[in-house]
Every structure is written in structure tokens, then in C-alpha cells.
C-alpha positions in Angstrom: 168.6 -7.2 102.5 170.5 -9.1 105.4 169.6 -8.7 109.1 170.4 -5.8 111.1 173.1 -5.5 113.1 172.1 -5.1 117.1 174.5 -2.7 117.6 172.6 -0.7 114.5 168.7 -0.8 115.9 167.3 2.5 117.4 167.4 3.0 121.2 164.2 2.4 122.2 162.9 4.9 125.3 160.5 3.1 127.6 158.1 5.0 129.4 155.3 4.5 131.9 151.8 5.2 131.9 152.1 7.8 135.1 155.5 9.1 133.1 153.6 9.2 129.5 150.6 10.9 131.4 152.0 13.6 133.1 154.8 14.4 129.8 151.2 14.9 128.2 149.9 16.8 131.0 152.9 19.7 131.0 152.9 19.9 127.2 148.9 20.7 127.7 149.7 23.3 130.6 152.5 24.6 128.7 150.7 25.0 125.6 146.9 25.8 126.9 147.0 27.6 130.7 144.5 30.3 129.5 142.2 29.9 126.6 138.6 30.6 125.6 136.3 27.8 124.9 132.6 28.5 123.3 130.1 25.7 123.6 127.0 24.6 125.2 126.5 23.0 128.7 125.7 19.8 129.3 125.7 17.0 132.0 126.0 19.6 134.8 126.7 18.0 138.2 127.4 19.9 142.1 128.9 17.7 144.0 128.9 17.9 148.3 132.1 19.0 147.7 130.8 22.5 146.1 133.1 21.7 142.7 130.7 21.8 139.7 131.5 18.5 136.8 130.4 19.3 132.9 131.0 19.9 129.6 131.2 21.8 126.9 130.0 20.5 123.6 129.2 21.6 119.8 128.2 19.3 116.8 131.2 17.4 116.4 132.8 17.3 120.0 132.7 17.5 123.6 135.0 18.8 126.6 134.8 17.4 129.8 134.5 20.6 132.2 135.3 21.2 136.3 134.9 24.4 137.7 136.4 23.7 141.6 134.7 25.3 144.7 137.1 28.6 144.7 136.2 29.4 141.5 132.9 28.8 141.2 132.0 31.2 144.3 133.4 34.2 142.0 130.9 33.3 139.1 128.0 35.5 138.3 125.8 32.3 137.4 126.2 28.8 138.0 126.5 26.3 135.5 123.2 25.3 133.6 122.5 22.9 131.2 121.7 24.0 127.3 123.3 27.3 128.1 125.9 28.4 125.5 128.9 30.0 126.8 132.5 31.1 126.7 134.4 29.5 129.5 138.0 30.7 130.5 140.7 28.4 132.1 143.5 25.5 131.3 143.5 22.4 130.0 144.8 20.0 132.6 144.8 16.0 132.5 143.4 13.9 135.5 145.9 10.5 135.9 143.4 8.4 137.3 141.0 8.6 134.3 144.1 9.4 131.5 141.6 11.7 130.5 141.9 15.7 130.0 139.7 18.3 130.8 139.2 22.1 131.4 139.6 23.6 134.4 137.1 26.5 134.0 137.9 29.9 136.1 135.4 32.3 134.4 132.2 31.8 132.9 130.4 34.4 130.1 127.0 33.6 128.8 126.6 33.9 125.3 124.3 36.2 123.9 122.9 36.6 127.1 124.5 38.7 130.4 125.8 36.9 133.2 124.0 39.6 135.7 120.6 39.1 133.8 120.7 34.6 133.8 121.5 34.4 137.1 118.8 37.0 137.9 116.5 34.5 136.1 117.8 31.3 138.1 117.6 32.6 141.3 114.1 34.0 140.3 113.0 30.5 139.1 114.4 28.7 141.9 113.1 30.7 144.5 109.5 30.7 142.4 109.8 26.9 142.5 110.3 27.3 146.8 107.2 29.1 146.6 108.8 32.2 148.2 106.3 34.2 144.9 102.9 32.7 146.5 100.8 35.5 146.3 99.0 33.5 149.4 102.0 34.4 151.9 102.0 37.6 151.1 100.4 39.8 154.2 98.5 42.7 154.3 99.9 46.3 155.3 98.7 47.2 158.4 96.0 50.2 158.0 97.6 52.9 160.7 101.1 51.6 161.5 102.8 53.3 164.5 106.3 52.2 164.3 107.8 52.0 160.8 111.4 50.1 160.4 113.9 51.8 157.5 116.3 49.7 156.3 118.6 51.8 153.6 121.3 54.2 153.8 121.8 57.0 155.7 123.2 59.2 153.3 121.6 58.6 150.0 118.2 60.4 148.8 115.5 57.9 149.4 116.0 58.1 153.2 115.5 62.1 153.1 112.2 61.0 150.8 110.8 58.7 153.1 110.8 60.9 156.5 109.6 63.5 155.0 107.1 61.9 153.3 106.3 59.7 156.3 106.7 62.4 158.9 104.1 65.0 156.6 101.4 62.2 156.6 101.5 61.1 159.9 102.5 63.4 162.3 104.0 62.0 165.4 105.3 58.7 163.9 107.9 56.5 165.2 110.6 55.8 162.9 113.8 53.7 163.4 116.7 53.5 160.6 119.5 50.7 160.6 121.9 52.1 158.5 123.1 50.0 156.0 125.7 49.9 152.8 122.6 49.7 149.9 125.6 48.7 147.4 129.3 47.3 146.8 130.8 44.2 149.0 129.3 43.6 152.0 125.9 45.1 151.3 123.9 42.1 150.9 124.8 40.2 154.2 124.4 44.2 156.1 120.8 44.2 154.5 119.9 40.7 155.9 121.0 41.3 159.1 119.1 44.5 159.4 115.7 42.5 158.3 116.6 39.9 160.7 117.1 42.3 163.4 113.6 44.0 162.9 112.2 40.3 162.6 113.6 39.6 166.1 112.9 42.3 168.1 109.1 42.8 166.8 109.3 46.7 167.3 108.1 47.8 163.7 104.6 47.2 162.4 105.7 47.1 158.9 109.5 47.3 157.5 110.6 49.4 154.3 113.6 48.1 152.8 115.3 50.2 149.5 117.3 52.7 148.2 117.1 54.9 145.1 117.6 54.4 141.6 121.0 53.1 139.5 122.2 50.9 137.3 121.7 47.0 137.2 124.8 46.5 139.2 124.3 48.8 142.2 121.3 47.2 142.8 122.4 43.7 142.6 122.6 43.4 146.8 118.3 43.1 146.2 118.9 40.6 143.8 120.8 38.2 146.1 119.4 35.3 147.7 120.3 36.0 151.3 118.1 39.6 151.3 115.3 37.3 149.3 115.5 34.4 152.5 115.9 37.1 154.7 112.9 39.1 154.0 110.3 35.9 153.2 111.6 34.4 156.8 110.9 38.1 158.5 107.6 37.9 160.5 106.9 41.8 159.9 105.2 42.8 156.7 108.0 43.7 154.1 108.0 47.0 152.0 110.5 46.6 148.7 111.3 50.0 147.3 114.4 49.5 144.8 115.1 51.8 142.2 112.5 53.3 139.8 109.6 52.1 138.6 111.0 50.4 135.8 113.6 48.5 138.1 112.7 45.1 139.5 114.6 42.8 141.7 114.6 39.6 143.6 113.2 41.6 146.8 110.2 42.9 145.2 109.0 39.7 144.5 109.5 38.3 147.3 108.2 41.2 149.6 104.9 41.9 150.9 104.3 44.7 148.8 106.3 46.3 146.0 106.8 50.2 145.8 107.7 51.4 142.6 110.2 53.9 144.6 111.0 54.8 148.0 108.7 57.8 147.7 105.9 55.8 146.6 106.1 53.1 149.6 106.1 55.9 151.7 102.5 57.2 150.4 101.6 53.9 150.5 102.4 52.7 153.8 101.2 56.1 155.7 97.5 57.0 154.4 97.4 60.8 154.8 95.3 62.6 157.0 93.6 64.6 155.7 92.3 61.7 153.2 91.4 59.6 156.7 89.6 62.5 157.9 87.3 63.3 154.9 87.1 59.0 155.2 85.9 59.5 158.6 83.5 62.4 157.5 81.7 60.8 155.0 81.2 57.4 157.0 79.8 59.7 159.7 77.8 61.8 157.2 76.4 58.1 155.9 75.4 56.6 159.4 73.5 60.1 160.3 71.9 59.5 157.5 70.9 55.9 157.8 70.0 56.6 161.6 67.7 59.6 160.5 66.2 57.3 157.7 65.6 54.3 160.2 64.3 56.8 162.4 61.7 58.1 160.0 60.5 54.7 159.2 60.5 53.7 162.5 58.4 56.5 163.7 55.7 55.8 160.6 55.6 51.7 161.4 54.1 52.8 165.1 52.0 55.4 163.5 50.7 52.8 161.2 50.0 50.4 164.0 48.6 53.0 166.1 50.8 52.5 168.9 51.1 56.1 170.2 49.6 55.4 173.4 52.2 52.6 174.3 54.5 54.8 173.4 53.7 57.5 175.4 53.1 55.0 178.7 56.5 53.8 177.9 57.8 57.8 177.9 56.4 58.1 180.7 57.8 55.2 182.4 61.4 55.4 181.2 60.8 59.3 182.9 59.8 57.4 186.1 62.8 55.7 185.9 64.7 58.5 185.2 63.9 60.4 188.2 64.5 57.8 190.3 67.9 57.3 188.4 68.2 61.3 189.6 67.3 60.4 192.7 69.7 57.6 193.9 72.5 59.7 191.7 71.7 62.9 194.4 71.9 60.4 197.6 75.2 59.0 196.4 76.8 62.4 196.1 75.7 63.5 199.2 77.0 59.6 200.7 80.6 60.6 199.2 80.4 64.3 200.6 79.9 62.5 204.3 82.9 60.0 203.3 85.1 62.9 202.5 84.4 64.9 205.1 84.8 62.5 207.2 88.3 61.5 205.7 89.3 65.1 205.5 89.2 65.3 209.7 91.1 62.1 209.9 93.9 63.4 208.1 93.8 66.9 209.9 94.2 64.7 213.4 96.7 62.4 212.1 98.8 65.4 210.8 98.4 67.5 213.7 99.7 63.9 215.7 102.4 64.0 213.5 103.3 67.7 214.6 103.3 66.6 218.1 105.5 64.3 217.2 107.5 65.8 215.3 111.3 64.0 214.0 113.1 66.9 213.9 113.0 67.6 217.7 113.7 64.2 218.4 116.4 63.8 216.4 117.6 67.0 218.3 117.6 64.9 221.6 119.2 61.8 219.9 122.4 64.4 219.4 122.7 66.1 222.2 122.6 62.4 223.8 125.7 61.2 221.5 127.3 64.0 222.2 127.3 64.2 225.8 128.0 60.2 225.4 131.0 61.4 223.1 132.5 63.6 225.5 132.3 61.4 228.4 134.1 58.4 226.4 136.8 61.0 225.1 137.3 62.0 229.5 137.5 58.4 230.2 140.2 57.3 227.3 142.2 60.3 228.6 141.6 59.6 232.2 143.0 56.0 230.9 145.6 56.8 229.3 146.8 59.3 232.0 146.8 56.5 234.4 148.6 53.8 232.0 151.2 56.4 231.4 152.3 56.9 234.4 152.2 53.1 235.6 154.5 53.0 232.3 157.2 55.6 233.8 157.2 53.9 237.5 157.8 50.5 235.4 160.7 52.0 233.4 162.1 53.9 236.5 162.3 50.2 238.6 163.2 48.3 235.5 166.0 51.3 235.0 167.2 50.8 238.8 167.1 47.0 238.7 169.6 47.0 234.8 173.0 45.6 235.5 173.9 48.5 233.2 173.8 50.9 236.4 176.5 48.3 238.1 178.8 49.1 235.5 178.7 53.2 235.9 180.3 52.2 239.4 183.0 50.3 237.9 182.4 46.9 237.8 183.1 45.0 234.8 181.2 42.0 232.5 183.6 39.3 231.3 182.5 37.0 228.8 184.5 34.1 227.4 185.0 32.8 223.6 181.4 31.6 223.7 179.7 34.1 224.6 179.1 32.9 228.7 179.4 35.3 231.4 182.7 34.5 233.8 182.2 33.9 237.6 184.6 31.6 238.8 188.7 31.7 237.3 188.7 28.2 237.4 186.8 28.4 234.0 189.6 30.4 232.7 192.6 29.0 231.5 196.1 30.8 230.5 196.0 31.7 227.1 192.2 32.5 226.6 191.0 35.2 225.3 187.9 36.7 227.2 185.8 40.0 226.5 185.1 42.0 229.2 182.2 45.1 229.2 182.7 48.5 230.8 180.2 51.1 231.7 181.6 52.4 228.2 183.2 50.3 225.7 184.4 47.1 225.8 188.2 45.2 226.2 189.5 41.9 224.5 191.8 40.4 227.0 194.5 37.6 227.4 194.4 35.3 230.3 198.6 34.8 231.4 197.0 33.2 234.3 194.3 32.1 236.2 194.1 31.9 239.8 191.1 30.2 241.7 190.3 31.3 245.1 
């Protein structure tokens, strides 16, 4: 077979690698922007950056993973590795390596729930931070006086816990910092309630709690902000989440745990009457180890026939009593003098204070200002009697001197163009135009001609 013609060959099309990468990269988009992968994690990495780097791998293959910052704040647990799971997202390709990848957007443990494994991580971790030491754990205090509540205001366990609270000990101080106990939001409400008690150092101890429901309204115990929150609060910490058989993050971390809210009331408040048959039988058992001490006492000086010591000492303490009597009798009778005494001080110094007594003085002190008051008011009228009629003589002379009274007898003002007052005609030329004032009105004239004297 002969050569090909040139004009015969194929056109070839040339591409680049950056063209050839991203063709591959739509067709990928295009074909996989949201599919299910199932595999198990491995090579987990968080970088500063908050994205998290892994893959996703069975027995024949693996995927290179990322789950970016945005995503990964929505996920109920964070990437772990040899944990199998069905991740949700699109494949994309990254130019700089020509390699693709998934860019994960959901997360789903299989066989295992997302709310349960990142219970367990944040359990383990915050084990491994010793935040679990049984040794940091504080003791209740015995009869607390001001008790902190940290729940809702309108759910059961608050109506639980005053009554409870207010039945065992009677004149208690309680304080409640309403808070949201689920949904968004209730976690960071929660901490800053701890933090607030923590601060300000009023409670003794702090219950923090609500009632019972399902795994997901109680999750705002299970976050790690309430955990750091209660293990950094100085007060001792009360978790009462739930029912018995409920058990989150915060009961582990808090001083004490209280199967319900009910229960860490009981707990934290002793009641009274229990403290009072307490008190009874520690007092019944002291009488009773007095009286025996007593009893042996009293046979050990028998049996060292000390009676007569005894007695000499009786008699001696009596000595001492009666002179104790004694020097009691001449102090009372040195405090009767003293009172006495003070008693007719204060009579003088009150009947002094009659004698001079503020009311009549301040009596004086009036009829002084006003006598003063009404001899300033005669003088400013006697003044201003005077300056007024100084003021009329002024204006009568100042009346008599105005050229104004000239003009009533007919005389006359003439001005010229500028406004200057005409006294000799040899100012004036013909043909000027002057303004001459009467008594009333006034005349624009024009000079035909002027004749000096």
C-alpha cells in the first residue's frame, strides 16, 4: 500500500495539560456533582486552615477525600481514621496535582449513628484532657445558702427543683438564669450562664439541667463548650440531664451527677428534719459519753481516796466564787453611778438646748431680712423717683435746645446733593438741586441762581 496523501491524514487536535485537565474536570462535575461513596477512613489530616485531607478506601482502591472548613462545621462527627462511612459530595479534580478527589459535604457513619460517635470522641478526648479525674472533682458543700439554677424557665424540672429545694430548706436563696435547654443557640446560652455564676461567686453550689427527652434534645449537654464551661467554673457543678438512664458529656464532667433534676435537688439540700434527728442523736451520744466519763471520773478519785482534796478544792472554787459575786455586785453599782451621772448631763445639756432654742432665733433672723427687705425696696424707689425726674428735666432742655423747635417758627434746613447743610450761596450754583426741611415735610428745589451777599 503506497503512502498517504497529506491532504488524506486526520486532523490532529492538540491540547494542553491545563486544557486536558479541566475538559476532565467538567465531564467529572457533569457526570458526579452528588454521589454516595461507602468506605473506610484513612490518612485523616486538619490542617490550620480548618479543611480536613483523607480518604476513603476498600480492598481494591482508594479516594482521596477533602471536606473544606464550611462543610466540616455542619458535620455531626469529624473525620476519624478506621471509621467506615458513607460520604456525600462531587468529584472534582485539583490542577496542580492532575489528581481527582471528593469533595465531601455530609458524613454518615456506618453501622454506627453520627450523634452516638461523636458523643464517644468528644468523651475520649476530653477523658484524655483529664477533664474525668475523679481527683478534680469537689465536694458539695454540707448546708449551701445560695443555690444557682441554670435551666429553663418554663419546663418541669425548674417547678421540681424549688419546690423540692424550697420544702427542705426553708428560707433558701435561689437565683435562675434562664436559659434555652435545647435547639440552636442553647449550648453557647448554657456556657455563658456557668460562666456567669463562675464570675460573680454568689452561689455555693450550681445545678445545671433540664428534664427528660430524646437523644437530640439533649445534645446542648453533650457539646464541648457546656463541658469547658462547667470544668473551668470555680463553683461546684450539679449535672441533672434527663432521666436516670440518660448520660451526657456534662455529667461527667460535673462535680456530681443527679440522675434527675428532682434527685439533685434532694441531694444538694439535706432535709431538715433528717439534720435535726442528726443533731439529736450526736447530742444524745455526747450526754452519754460525758455521763460515762463522768462516772469513771468520779470512781478514779474514790479509788485514790481523794475526797478530801476534792472537797478543799469545792470549797476554794466557792471562795472564789463569792468573791467573783462580789466584784460583779461593785461593778453594777460603778455603772449605776456612771449612768446616773450621764443621765444629769444630758438633762442640762437639753435644757441648754431649750434656752437656746433655733426656732426663736430663726424668728429674729426674719424679722431682720425683712425689715432689711423693706428698707432696700424704699431706697430703689426713693432712687428711681429721683433718676426719673432728673430724666424728664434732661428731656425737657434737650427738647428746648432741638433745632426741630426752630423749624415750628419757620425757618428752613437746606441741604445740598451730598447731604451738607447750606450756609453761605456761594456754595450753591445755578442749576443744583438742594433739599430743604420744614417744620413738616420736606422740598426738592432748583437753584436758577445764586446770589452771595
Amino acid at each position: 500500500m503506497g503512502p498517504i496523501s497529506p491532504n488524506l491524514e486526520p486532523k490532529r487536535r492538540i491540547y494542553s495539560v491545563s486544557e486536558l485537565t479541566h475538559a476532565i474536570r467538567n465531564l467529572l462535575e457533569d457526570e458526579f456533582w452528588d454521589i454516595w461513596v461507602a468506605g473506610e477512613i484513612s490518612g485523616t489530616k486538619c490542617a490550620a486552615s480548618g479543611h480536613y485531607y483523607f480518604t476513603l478506601k476498600d480492598e481494591e482502591a482508594v479516594l482521596a477525600c477533602v471536606c473544606y472548613r464550611s462543610a466540616a462545621r455542619l458535620l455531626r462527627f469529624k473525620p476519624q481514621d478506621g471509621i467506615a462511612v458513607l460520604a456525600r459530595g462531587r468529584l472534582d479534580v485539583y490542577p496542580p496535582r492532575g489528581a481527582y478527589q471528593l469533595q465531601v459535604e455530609a458524613l454518615e457513619p456506618l453501622g454506627y449513628g453520627a450523634l452516638q460517635l461523636a458523643f464517644e470522641q468528644l468523651k475520649k478526648r476530653l477523658a484524655a484532657e483529664g477533664l474525668f479525674d475523679p481527683a478534680r472533682k469537689r465536694p458539695l458543700p454540707l448546708f449551701p445558702r445560695r443555690i444557682g439554677l441554670v435551666t429553663s424557665p418554663d419546663g418541669a424540672a425548674i417547678r421540681d427543683l424549688v419546690s423540692i429545694l424550697c420544702r427542705r430548706l426553708p428560707g433558701i436563696h435561689l437565683r435562675l438564669y434562664p436559659v434555652p435547654v435545647q435547639g440552636e443557640g442553647a449550648a453557647s446560652a448554657i456556657a455563658e450562664a456557668i460562666d456567669y455564676f463562675g464570675r460573680s461567686g454568689w452561689p455555693d453550689v450550681l445545678i445545671v439541667g433540664r428534664g427528660g427527652g430524646s437523644p437530640e434534645d439533649l445534645w446542648a449537654f453533650n457539646e464541648e463548650l457546656v463541658a469547658r464551661a462547667i470544668a473551668a467554673c470555680p463553683v461546684p457543678v450539679i449535672s441533672a440531664v434527663g432521666h436516670e438512664s440518660d448520660f451526657t458529656i456534662a455529667d461527667f464532667v460535673a462535680d456530681l451527677r443527679a440522675p434527675t433534676p428532682s434527685a439533685a435537688a434532694e441531694l444538694v439540700a439535706p432535709e431538715r428534719r433528717q439534720l435535726a434527728a442528726r443533731v439529736e442523736e450526736a447530742r444524745r451520744k455526747l450526754e452519754q459519753a460525758l455521763r460515762y466519763r463522768l462516772v469513771r471520773a468520779r470512781n478514779e478519785w474514790h479509788r485514790r481516796g481523794i475526797e478530801r482534796p476534792a472537797a478543799m478544792l469545792r470549797r476554794a472554787i466557792g471562795r472564789h466564787f463569792e468573791r467573783l459575786d462580789e466584784l460583779d455586785e461593785r461593778l453594777r453599782q460603778a455603772w449605776r453611778r456612771q449612768l446616773e451621772q450621764c443621765r444629769r448631763n444630758h438633762d442640762a445639756l437639753e435644757a441648754r438646748l431649750r434656752r437656746q432654742d433655733l426656732r426663736l432665733r430663726l424668728g429674729e433672723v426674719r424679722r431682720r431680712l425683712e425689715a432689711l427687705r423693706a428698707a432696700m425696696a424704699e431706697r430703689a424707689r426713693l432712687r428711681l423717683a429721683t433718676s426719673r425726674g432728673r430724666l424728664e428735666r434732661l428731656a425737657a432742655m434737650l427738647e428746648q435746645l432741638s433745632p426741630l423747635r426752630i423749624l415750628e417758627r419757620g425757618y428752613a434746613i437746606v441741604h445740598d446733593s451730598a447731604g451738607r447743610i447750606v450756609r453761605n450761596a456761594a456754595t450753591v450754583s445755578a442749576g443744583d438741586l438742594l433739599a430743604v426741611r420744614l417744620h413738616r415735610g420736606r422740598l426738592e428745589v432748583l437753584v436758577t441762581q445764586s446770589r452771595p451777599d
